[in-house]
N, C-alpha and C positions, 0 to 999 in steps of 0.2 A: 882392457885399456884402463890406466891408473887413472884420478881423479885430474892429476896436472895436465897429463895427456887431452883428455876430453876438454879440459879449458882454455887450451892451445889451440884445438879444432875451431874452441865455437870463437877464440877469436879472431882467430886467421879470416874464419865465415866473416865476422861480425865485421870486418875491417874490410871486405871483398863487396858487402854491401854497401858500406857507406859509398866507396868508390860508385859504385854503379850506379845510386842515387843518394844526391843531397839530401832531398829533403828527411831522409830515413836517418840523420845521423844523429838526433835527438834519442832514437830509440837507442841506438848504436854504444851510443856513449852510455844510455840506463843499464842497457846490457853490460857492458864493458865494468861500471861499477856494480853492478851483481855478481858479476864472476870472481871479481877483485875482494867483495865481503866475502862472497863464499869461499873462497882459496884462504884469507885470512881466519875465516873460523874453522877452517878443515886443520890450517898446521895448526892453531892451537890446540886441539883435540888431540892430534898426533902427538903433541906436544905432552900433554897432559897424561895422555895414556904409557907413554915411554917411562912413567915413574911407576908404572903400576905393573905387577908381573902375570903376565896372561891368563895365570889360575885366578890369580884378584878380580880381574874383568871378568870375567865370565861365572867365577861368584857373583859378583857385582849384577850382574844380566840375567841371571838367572833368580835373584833376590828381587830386582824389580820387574819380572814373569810373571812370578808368584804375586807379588803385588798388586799388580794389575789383572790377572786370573781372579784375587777375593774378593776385590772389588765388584768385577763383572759379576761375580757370581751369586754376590748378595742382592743386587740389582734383577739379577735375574730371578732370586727367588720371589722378591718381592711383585716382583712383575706377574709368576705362577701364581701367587698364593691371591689378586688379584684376580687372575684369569678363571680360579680355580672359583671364586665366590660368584662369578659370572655364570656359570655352565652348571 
């Protein structure tokens, strides 16, 4: 199921609630402007990525992988090396 799809459901839901009870429409409406930022940051991404050609992205995703793998990783040594003056 696409992203718009799913955001169609929850507010067909969301609007099937309020019907049922009032006093729920505060939430209704919070939800309503959640779906509404989230759907506006989803096409801009979509948006964004359409300039870029699929090998790009996934360089891209693969360079920030890595990135965050040496991160962790120094982290972790430091944490052994730590552990290691313990034991």
């Amino acid at each position: 199921m696409s992203r718009f799809a799913l955001l169609a459901c929850l507010a067909v839901g969301c609007s099937a609630i309020a019907h049922q009870n009032p006093a729920r429409s505060d939430l209704v409406l919070s939800a309503q402007a959640r779906e509404t930022s989230l759907e506006a940051t989803w096409s801009a991404e979509l948006d964004s990525q359409d300039k870029k050609s699929p090998v790009k992205r996934v360089v891209l995703l693969l360079e920030q992988m890595r990135a965050e793998l040496t991160a962790e990783a120094s982290k972790e040594a430091e944490m052994y090396d730590k552990m290691v003056c313990w034991c």
